[in-house]
Each structure stands twice: as C-alpha cells, then as structure tokens.
C-alpha positions as CSV (number, residue, x, y, z in Angstrom):
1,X,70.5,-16.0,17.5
2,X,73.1,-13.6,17.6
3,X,71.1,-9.4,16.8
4,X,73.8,-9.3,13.7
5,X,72.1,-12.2,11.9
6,X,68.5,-10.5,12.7
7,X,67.9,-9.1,8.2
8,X,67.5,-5.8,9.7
9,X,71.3,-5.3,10.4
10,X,72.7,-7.9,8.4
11,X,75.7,-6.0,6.4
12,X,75.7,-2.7,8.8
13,X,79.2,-1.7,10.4
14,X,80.0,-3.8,13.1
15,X,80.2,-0.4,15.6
16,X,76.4,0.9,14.8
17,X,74.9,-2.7,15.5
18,X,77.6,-3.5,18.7
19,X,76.1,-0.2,20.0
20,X,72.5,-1.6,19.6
21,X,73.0,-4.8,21.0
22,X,74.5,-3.0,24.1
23,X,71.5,-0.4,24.6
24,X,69.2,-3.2,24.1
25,X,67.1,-5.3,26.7
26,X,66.1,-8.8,26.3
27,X,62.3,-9.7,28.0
28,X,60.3,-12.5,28.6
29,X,56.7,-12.9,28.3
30,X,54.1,-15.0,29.1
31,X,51.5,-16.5,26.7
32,X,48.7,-14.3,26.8
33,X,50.4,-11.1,27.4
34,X,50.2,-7.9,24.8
35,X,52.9,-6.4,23.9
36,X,51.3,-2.8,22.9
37,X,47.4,-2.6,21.6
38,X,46.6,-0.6,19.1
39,X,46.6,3.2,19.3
40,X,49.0,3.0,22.5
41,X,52.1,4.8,22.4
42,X,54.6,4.0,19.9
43,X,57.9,4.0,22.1
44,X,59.6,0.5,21.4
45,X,61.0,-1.6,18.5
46,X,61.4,-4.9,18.4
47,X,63.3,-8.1,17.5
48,X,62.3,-11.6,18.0
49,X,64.1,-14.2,19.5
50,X,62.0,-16.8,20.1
51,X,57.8,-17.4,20.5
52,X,55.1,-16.4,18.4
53,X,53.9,-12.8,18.0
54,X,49.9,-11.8,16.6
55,X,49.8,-8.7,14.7
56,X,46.2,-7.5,14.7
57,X,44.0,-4.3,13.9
58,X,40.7,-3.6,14.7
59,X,40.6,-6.6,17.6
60,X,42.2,-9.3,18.2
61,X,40.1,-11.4,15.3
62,X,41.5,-9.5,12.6
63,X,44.9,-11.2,12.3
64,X,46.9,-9.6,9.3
65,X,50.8,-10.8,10.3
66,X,52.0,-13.4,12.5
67,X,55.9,-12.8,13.5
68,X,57.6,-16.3,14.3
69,X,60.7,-16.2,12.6
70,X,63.9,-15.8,15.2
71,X,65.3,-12.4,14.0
72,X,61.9,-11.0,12.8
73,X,61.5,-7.3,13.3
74,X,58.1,-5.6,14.6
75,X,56.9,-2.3,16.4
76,X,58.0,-0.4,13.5
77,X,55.8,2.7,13.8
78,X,58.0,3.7,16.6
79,X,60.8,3.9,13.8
80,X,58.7,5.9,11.3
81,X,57.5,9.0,13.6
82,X,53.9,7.5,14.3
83,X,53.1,8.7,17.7
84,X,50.8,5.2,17.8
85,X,50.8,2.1,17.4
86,X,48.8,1.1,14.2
87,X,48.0,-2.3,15.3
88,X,48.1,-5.0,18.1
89,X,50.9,-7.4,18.9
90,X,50.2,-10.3,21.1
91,X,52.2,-13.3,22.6
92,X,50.9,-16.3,21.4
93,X,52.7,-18.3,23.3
94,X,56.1,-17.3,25.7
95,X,57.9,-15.3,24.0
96,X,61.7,-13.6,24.3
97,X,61.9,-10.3,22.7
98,X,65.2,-7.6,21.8
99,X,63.7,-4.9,22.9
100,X,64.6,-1.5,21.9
101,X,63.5,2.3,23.1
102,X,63.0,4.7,20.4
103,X,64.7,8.0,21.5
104,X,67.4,5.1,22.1
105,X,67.3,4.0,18.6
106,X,66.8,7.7,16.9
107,X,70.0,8.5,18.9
108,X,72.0,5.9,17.5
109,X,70.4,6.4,14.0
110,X,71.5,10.2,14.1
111,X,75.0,9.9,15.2
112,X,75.6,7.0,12.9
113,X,74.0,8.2,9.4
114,X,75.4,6.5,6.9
115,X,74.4,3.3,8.9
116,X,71.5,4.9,10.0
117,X,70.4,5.9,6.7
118,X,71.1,2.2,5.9
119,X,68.6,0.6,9.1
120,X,65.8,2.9,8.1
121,X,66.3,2.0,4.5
122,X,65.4,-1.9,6.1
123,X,63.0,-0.7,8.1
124,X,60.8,0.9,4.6
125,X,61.4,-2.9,2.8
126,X,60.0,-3.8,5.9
127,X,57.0,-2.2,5.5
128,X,56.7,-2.6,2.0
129,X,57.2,-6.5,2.5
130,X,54.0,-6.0,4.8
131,X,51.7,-4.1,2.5
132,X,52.6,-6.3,-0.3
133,X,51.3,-8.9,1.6
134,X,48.2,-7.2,3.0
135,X,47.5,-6.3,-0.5
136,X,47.5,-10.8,-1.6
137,X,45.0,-11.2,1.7
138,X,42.8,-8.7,-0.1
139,X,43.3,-9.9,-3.3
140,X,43.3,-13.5,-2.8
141,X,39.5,-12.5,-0.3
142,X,38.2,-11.8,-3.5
143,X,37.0,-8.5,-3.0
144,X,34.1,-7.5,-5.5
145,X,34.6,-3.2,-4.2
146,X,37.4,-1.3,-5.0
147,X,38.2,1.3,-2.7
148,X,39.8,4.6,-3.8
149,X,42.5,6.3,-2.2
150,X,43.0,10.1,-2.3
151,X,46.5,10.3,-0.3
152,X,47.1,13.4,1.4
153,X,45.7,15.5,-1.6
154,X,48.5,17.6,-1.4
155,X,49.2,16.9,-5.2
156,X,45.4,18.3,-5.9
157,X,45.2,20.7,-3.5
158,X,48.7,22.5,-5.7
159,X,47.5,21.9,-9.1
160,X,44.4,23.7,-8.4
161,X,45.3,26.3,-6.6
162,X,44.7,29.9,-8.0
163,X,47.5,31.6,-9.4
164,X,48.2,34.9,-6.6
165,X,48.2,38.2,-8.5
C-alpha cells in the first residue's frame, strides 16, 4: 500500500503527502501489544498497513471500532488538540503501522495550509464516520433511556446572562 492511496490523503498535493511519507516511521507489532490505552498521551497518529487494530473504551470488553482496512487511519485525538487518548487501540494480531508524531504532523499541517486545511478537513469526516456509527451500535442495542446532552453550555450560559449597566 503506497501512504497516497491511504483516504486520508487521497487528492492532496503530491509535496504535502511526499513530506509525510518521509517524516514518517513504519513499526511492527506483536499480537497482544497496545498501542496507547486510554487516557495516555495523545502524541501519535496512525495509518494502517497491515493487521488488525481493537478500538476500545472503558476496558478492553467494550469494543466500539475495529481498524482492518490497509490505509485505515486511527489515533486521531492527537490531531484534534486532545491532550489524551479517548480510547484504547490494541493489536489483535501482528500488526504494521505508519506511524506519525504530532508536533511532526502540526508542523507540516501549518506550513502547508491549504493542504493542511484539506487533511484536517479528513480527519473531522473521520470522526463523524465514527460517531455515526457509534450512534447505529446504540441504536440498533435498543436502548429504552435517552440521554440528554447539555454541550459546553456556552450557548445558555450567554442567553442568560444579565445585561451590565
């Protein structure tokens, strides 16, 4: 698998995703191994090559994403300014991995940013891809609570604020 085929840079200038490739490192692991655990320091991004990657929160028995796809991007919240990990990623069986280091990537990203702009734009339909998905699992578990969600209140916290004198 060549990086320019991974979805994350397919159609970005040839320069910005040459200069990834080279700061780059390719590792092996074993089956077994984690990668990061949740809540651990969010410092690498990566691509897969070949193997079989569990995503997991709260343990490893929670499951919600399973990368096996050659070209499949994960570690994301180093992308995204999380300090941490928000869940687990574990080699299922031996894995080879792109691996990149964020200040690395953030580098690149900044003195690229039209292409950079581009690669983070990836990197949210990423995500979304994800949460759309977490939000079938719930669904399709048939979930008899609904759970409300108050954001950040920010919204709240300005339309109720008193007016100064």
């Amino acid at each position: 698998m060549f990086l320019k085929q991974a979805d994350i840079f397919w159609g970005l200038d040839h320069d910005f995703v040459k200069e990834m490739i080279e700061r780059s490192s390719k590792k092996s692991h074993n089956a077994g191994e984690y990668l990061f655990k949740e809540g651990s320091p969010a410092d690498h991004f990566y691509i897969l090559i070949k193997g079989r990657i569990k995503i997991s929160i709260g343990g490893a028995c929670r499951m919600v994403h399973v990368v096996n796809h050659a070209g499949e991007a994960f570690g994301w919240s180093s992308l995204v300014e999380r300090n941490f990990y928000s869940a687990s990623a574990f080699c299922a069986e031996p894995t080879d991995l792109i691996v990149f280091e964020k200040p690395t990537v953030d580098e690149i990203i900044c003195n690229d940013p039209v292409n950079g702009i581009a690669f983070i734009k990836r990197i949210a339909g990423l995500i979304g891809n994800r949460l759309v998905n977490a939000y079938k699992m719930l669904s399709s578990a048939q979930i008899s609570e609904t759970f409300d969600s108050f954001g950040t209140r920010q919204v709240m916290d300005i339309l109720h604020e008193e007016p100064e004198p």
